[in-house]
N, C-alpha and C positions, 0 to 999 in steps of 0.2 A: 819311605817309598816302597819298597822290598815289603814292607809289611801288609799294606794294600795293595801289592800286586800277590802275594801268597797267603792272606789270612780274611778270612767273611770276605771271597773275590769272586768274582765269573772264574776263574782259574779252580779254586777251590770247589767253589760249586759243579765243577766240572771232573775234580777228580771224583768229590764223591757221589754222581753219577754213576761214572767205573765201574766204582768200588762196590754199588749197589747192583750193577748189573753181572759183574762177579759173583755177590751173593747170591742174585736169584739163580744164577747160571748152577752155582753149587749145591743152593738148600733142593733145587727142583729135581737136581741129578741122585741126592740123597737122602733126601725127606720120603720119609714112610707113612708120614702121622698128617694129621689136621697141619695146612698151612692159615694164615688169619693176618689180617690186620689190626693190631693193638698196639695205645699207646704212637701211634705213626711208624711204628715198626710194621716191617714183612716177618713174620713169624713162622721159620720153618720146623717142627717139629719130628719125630723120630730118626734124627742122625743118626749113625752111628760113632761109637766115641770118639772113633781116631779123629773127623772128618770136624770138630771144634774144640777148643782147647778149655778148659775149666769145666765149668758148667754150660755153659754158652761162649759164642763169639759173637758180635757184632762187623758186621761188613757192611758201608754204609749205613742203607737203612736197614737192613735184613739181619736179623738175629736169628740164629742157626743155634739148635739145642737138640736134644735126645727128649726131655720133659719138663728142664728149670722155665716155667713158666709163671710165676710168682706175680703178682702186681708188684709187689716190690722190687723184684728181678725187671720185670719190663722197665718200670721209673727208671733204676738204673740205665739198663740199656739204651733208653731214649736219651740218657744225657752222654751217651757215647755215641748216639747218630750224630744228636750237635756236636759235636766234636770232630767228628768226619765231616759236617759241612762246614765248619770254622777252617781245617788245616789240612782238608781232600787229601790230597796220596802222602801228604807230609804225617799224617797220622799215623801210618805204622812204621813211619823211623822213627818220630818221636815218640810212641809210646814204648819201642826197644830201646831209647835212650833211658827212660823213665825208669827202666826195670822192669824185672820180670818179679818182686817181690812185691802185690797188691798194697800191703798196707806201706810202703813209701812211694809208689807209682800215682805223680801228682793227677793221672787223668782217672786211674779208680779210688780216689779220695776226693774228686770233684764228684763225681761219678754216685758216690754212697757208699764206702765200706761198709755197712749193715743191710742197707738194702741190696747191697752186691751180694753179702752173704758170706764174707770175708771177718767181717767181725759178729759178734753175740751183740743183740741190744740191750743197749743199756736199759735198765729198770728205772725208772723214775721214784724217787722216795718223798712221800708227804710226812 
């Protein structure tokens, strides 16, 4: 019951609305650079550092960065909007439950530790 009223809900969906319109409110207040749509993401580029944590952050749909713009960085990031629409405002407690260590934090392991850019790719051997 609990699980369909907080997870893939109109509840959920509604926090990560919020959460998106926080984004824009912050990337529009701090972006320097080309803003864009890619990937389903809001793409705000020229941050400055304090203002996202790693390489980028994701806030709903909006990814806020200084220049990590990668296709494989966006993949990433797009499976961390789904994430915000799967567990809307539950997502950044559970991703501080998760850790602050990437390579055991189950949401950037769903997410792509390589394409996040958190691990080296592996080489494929024939």
């Amino acid at each position: 019951m609990l699980t369909r009223l907080f997870l893939d809900s109109p509840l959920s969906r509604l926090g990560h609305a919020y959460a998106t319109t926080v984004g824009f409110i912050w990337g529009f207040l701090w972006s320097t650079g080309r803003v864009e749509r890619r990937e389903g993401l809001f793409v705000f580029r020229g941050l400055p550092s304090w203002a996202f944590r790693r390489g980028g952050t994701c806030v709903g749909s909006c990814y806020l960065t200084a220049q990590n713009v990668t296709d494989d960085v966006l993949e990433h990031e797009a499976v961390h909007k789904a994430q915000w629409r799967r567990y809307g405002m539950l997502f950044p407690l559970l991703y501080a439950l998760a850790g602050r260590n990437p390579l055991t934090n189950r949401f950037e392991i769903e997410a792509g530790l390589e394409k996040g850019g958190y691990v080296r790719p592996t080489s494929k051997r024939r």
